[in-house]
C-alpha positions in Angstrom: -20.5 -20.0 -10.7 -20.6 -18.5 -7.3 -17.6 -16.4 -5.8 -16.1 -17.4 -2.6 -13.3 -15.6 -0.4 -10.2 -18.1 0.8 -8.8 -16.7 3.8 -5.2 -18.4 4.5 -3.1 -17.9 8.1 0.5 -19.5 7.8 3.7 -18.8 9.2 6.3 -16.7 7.0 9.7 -17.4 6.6 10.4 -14.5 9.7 8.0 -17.0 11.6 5.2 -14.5 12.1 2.1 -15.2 11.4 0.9 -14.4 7.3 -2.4 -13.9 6.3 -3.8 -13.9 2.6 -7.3 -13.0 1.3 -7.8 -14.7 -2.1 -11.4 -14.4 -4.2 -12.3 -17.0 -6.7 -15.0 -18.4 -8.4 -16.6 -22.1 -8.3 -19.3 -23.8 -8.4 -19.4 -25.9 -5.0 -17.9 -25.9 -1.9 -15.6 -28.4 -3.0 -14.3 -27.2 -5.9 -13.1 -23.8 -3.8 -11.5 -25.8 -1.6 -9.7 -27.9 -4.1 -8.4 -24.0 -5.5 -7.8 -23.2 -2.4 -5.0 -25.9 -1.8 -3.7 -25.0 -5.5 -3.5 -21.7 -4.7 -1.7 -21.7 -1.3 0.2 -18.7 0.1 2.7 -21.2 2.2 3.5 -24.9 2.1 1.9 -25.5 5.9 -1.2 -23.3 6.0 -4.7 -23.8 7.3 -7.2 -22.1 5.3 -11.2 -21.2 5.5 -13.7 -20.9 2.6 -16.7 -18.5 2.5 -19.1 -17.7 0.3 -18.8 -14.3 -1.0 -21.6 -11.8 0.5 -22.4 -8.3 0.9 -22.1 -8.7 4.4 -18.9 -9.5 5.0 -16.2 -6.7 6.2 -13.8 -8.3 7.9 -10.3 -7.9 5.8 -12.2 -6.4 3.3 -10.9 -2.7 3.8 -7.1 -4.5 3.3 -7.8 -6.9 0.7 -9.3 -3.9 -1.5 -6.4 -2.0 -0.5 -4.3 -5.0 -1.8 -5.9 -5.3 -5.0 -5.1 -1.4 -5.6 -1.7 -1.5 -5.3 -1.4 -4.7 -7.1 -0.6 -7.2 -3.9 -4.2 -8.7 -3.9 -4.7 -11.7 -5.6 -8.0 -13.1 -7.6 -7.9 -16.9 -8.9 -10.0 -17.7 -11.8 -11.2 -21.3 -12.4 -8.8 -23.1 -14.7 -12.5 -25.3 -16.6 
């Protein structure tokens, strides 16, 4: 299984722009796009799919932030 980070931009009901940070696990590119749609913070949404790295900052500081005070989200495989 590899982890990979969703990042989702969508318009919220106040039309301003939404953006969501979601981790999961999968093992292709694929199959964390397919969770991706599952899991989607808005019915018209685009979305991008990285792999997870040690590199990566950007939204990091908020989306640990998130998961603190419980408004992060992490998706687990449904296998």
């Amino acid at each position: 299984m590899k982890n990979w980070v969703i990042q989702y931009v969508y318009a919220t009901e106040k039309n301003e722009q939404g953006v969501s940070i979601l981790e999961v696990q999968a093992e292709t590119l694929e199959e964390a796009k397919e969770i991706a749609v599952q899991k989607a913070a808005a019915e018209e949404y685009i979305f991008n799919v990285y792999p997870q790295s040690d590199e990566q900052f950007l939204g990091t500081v908020k989306h640990q932030a998130s998961m603190l005070v419980g408004k992060g989200e992490t998706a687990e495989s449904e296998e």
